[in-house]
C-alpha positions in Angstrom: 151.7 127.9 82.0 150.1 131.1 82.9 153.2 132.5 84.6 155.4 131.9 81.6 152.5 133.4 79.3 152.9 136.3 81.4 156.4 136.5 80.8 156.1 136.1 77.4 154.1 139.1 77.2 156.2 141.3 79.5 159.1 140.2 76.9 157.1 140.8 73.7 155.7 144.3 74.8 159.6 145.6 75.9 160.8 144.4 72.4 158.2 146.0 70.8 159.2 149.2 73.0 162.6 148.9 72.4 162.1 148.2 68.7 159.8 151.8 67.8 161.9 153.6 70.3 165.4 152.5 67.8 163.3 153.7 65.0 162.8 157.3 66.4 166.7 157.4 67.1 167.7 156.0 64.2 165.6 158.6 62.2 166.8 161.4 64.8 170.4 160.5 64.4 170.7 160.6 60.2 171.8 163.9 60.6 174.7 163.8 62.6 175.9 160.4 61.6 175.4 160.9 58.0 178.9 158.7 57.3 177.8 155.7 58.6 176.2 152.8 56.9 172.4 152.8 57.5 172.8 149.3 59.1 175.3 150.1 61.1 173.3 153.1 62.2 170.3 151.2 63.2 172.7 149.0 65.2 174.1 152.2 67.1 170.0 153.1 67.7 169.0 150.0 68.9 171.8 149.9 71.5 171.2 153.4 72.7 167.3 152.3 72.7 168.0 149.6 74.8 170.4 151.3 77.2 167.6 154.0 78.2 164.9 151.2 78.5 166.7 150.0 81.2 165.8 153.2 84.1 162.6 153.2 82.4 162.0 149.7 84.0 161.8 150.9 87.7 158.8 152.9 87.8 157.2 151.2 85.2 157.0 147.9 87.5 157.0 150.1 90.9 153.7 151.5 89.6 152.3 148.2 87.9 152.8 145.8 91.4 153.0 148.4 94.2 151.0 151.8 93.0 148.3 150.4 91.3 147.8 147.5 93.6 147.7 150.0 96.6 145.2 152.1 94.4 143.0 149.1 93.9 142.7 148.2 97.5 139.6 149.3 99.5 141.7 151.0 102.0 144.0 153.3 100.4 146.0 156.4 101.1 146.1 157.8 97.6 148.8 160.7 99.2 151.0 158.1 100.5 150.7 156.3 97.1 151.5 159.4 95.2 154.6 160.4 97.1 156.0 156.9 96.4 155.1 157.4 93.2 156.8 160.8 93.1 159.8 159.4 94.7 160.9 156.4 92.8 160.1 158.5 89.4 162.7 161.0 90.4 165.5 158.2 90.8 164.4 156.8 87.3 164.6 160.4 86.3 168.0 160.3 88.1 169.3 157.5 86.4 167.6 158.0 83.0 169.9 161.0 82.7 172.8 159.8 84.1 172.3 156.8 81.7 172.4 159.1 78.9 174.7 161.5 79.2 177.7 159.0 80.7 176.4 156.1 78.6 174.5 157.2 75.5 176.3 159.9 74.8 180.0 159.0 75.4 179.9 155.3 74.6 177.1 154.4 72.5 178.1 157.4 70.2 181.4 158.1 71.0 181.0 161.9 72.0 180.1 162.8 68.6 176.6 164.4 69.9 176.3 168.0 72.5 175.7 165.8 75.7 174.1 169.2 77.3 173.5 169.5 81.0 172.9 167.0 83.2 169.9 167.8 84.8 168.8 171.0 82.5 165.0 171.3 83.1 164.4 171.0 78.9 166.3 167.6 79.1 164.5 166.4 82.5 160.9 168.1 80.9 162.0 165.3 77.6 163.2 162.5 80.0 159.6 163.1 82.6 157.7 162.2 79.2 159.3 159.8 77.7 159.3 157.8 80.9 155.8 158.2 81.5 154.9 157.2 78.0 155.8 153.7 78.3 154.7 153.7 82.4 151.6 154.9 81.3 151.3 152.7 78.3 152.3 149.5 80.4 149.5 150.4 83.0 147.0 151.1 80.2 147.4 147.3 79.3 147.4 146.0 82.7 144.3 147.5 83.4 142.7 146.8 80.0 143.7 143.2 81.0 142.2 143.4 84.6 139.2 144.3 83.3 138.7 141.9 80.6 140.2 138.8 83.3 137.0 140.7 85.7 134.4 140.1 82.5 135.5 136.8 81.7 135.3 135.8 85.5 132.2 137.1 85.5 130.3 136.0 82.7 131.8 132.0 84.4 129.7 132.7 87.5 126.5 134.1 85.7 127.4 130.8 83.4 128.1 128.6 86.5 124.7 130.2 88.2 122.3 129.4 85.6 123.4 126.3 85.1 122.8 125.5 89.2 119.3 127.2 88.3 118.7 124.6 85.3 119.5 121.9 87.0 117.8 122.9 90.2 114.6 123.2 88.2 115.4 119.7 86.3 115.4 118.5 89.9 112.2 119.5 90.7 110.7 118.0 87.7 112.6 114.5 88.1 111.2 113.7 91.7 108.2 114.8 90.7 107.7 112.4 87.8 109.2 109.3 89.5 106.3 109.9 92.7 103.5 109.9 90.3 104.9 106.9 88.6 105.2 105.0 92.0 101.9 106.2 92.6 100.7 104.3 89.0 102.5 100.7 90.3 100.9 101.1 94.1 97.3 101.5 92.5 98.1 98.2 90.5 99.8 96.4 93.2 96.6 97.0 95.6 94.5 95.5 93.0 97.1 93.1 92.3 96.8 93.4 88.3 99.2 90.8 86.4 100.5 94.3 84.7 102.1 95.3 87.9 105.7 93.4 86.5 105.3 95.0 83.3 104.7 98.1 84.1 107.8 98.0 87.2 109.8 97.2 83.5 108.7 100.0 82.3 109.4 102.1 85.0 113.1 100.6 85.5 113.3 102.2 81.9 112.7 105.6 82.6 114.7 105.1 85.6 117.3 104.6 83.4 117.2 107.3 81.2 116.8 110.0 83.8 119.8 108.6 85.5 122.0 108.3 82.4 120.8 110.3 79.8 118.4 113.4 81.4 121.8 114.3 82.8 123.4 115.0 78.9 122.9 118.7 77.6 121.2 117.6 74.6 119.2 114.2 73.6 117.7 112.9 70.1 114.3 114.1 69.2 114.0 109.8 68.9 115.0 109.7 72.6 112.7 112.1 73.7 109.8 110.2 72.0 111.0 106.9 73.0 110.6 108.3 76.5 107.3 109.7 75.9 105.6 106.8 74.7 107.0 104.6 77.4 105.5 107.0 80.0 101.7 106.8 77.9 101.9 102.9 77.9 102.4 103.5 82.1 99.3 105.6 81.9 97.5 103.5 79.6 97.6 100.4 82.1 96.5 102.4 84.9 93.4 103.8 83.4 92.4 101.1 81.2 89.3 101.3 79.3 88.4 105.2 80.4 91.0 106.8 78.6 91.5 108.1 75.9 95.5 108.7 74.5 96.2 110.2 70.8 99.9 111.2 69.9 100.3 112.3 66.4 103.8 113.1 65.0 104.6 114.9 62.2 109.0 114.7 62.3 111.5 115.1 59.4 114.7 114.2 61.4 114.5 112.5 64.4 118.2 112.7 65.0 117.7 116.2 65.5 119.4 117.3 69.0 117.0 118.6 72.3 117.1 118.9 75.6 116.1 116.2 77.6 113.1 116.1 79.2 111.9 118.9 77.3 108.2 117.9 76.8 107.7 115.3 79.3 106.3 117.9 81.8 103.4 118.5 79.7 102.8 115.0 78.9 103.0 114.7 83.3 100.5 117.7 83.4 98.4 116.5 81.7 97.6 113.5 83.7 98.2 114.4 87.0 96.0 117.5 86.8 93.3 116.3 83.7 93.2 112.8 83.9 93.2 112.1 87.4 91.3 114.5 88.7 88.2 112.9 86.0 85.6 110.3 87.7 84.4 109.5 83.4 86.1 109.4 80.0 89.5 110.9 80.2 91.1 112.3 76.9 94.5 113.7 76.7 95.6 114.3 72.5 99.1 115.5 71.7 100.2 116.5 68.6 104.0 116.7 67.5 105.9 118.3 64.9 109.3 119.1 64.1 109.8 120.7 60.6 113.8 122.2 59.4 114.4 122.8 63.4 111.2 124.2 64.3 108.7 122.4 66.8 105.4 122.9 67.8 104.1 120.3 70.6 100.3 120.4 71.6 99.1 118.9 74.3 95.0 119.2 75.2 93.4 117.3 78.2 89.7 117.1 79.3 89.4 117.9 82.8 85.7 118.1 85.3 86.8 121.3 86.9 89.5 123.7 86.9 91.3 122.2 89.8 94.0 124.0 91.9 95.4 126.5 89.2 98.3 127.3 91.5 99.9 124.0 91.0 99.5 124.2 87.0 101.0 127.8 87.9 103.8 126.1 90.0 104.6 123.3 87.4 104.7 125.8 84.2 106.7 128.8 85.7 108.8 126.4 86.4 109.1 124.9 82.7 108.9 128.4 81.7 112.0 129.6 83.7 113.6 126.0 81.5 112.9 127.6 78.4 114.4 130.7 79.3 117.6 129.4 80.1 117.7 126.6 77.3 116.0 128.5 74.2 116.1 131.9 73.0 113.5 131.5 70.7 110.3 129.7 72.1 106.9 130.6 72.6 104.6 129.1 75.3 100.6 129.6 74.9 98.6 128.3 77.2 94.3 127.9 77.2 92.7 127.0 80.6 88.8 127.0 80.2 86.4 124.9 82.7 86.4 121.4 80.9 89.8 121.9 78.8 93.3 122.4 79.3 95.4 123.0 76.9 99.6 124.0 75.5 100.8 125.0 72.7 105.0 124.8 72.6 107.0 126.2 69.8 110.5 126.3 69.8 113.6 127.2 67.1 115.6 123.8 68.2 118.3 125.8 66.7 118.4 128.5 68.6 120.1 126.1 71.7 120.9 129.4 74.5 124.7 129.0 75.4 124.7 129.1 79.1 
């Protein structure tokens, strides 16, 4: 398919050629064949067009797959290049001239025009530029295309790179949820709580939805909830009576498309660095909204101390580099004091990055 397009285009830019070039003889030749019909004319033009094309064909593909190939190439000899160059534009030049004074001339219009010399240094001076016209023309557009196949291949690796980064970071993230979950069923196991099956249910359904849906590019803001709350009601059987979980939601279309796994990191945080690390009361209050596209999740957790900030460090430069990639418009505020932690998220949902 791409072979014949390329034909195609080879074709299509030597009719064009052809075509402009039968225009400029037909309008050059009114004069001395002002008896003929002006259709008959063009016909006469378009043949004498075509019949100089042909020399022109030579150096144009010599110097599209042999000169500039040999230019392009790290190790070059840009002399040895030229004098090939040199040489096959002097037999084009050759045959150019030949071409129109035994051809053109005598055949296409029957002698009726001053042939002049053969290789007259006016007539080769016309013949160098009107060669090098369409060489150079031809070359233009194979280089305007090399550079434009060069962009597109590499705006497909910077594409094909940041989505290896994404999902590099997702896999950090993924792990990392699924240990502290194992962690929640080992602590009940050990003190063989009659939840233990429920919550291994519950589990199996996260499970799930990393494996089949985490993996989509985009999620429903339904989903995304669905998950969250299944992850609190793991929480909420492992610390019982001495916590405290509040999630408000404030949504006017929970069809609306996100990323998956988008907020489940802070919900995580929150826990494993808040509640976990508390020996009394344990709080952790989020608060959800999504108005016409724009949401703003906040997530606030009572902690004793301010534990080991380079892990929350670790966790939200890596959530940060997410929202880079996924969102161009987001903004990620973040209050650490001695006995609160807290994250504000907004995001423009429709402002989805195109990676």
């Amino acid at each position: 398919m791409a072979l014949m397009k390329r034909w195609l285009l080879h074709v299509l830019f030597w009719v064009a050629y052809t075509l402009q070039d039968a225009l400029m003889e037909y309008t050059w030749s009114a004069a001395l064949m002002a008896g003929v019909p002006d259709g008959r004319r063009f016909i006469i033009a378009l043949h004498a067009a075509t019949a100089a094309t042909m020399p022109k064909l030579i150096i144009t593909y010599f110097v599209l797959y042999a000169a500039v190939p040999q230019v392009l190439k790290e190790k070059r000899n840009l002399a040895w290049v030229t004098l090939q160059v040199i040489a096959v534009m002097a037999v084009s030049l050759v045959l150019y001239r030949v071409t129109f004074v035994y051809y053109i001339n005598q055949v296409v219009y029957d002698g009726i025009g001053k042939p002049g010399a053969l290789f007259s240094l006016p007539r080769l001076l016309l013949g160098i530029i009107d060669i090098g016209f369409v060489c150079a023309t031809a070359v233009a557009f194979k280089l305007l295309r090399m550079q434009l196949s060069a962009r597109v291949r590499e705006k497909d690796l910077v594409k094909e790179k940041l989505e290896t980064e994404l999902k590099f970071l997702r896999n950090q993230t993924n792990p990392h949820f699924l240990f502290n979950t194992l962690n929640n069923i080992y602590a009940l196991t050990r003190k063989k709580s009659d939840q233990a099956p429920e919550i291994v249910m519950k589990l199996s359904k996260l499970l799930r939805f990393m494996l089949y849906e985490s993996g989509k590019g985009m999620i429903t803001m339904a989903e995304e909830i669905r998950m969250i709350n299944d992850y609190l009601d793991l929480e909420r059987i492992r610390y019982n009576n001495r916590l405290n979980v509040t999630f408000t939601q404030d949504i006017d279309q929970e069809q609306h498309p996100v990323a998956p796994l988008l907020l489940m990191p802070f919900v995580e945080n929150a826990f494993k660095h808040g509640v976990s690390e508390t020996r009394f009361d344990s709080y952790v209050h989020m608060d959800l909204r999504l108005q016409k596209g724009i949401l703003t999740f906040t997530v606030e957790n009572n902690r004793e101390h301010e534990g080991n900030n380079s892990q929350h460090k670790i966790g939200l430069g890596n959530v940060r580099r997410q929202l880079e990639l996924m969102y161009t418009e987001h903004q990620l505020l973040v209050f650490s004091e001695a006995a609160v932690f807290k994250v504000v998220l907004t995001i423009n949902l429709d402002s989805h990055a195109k990676i």
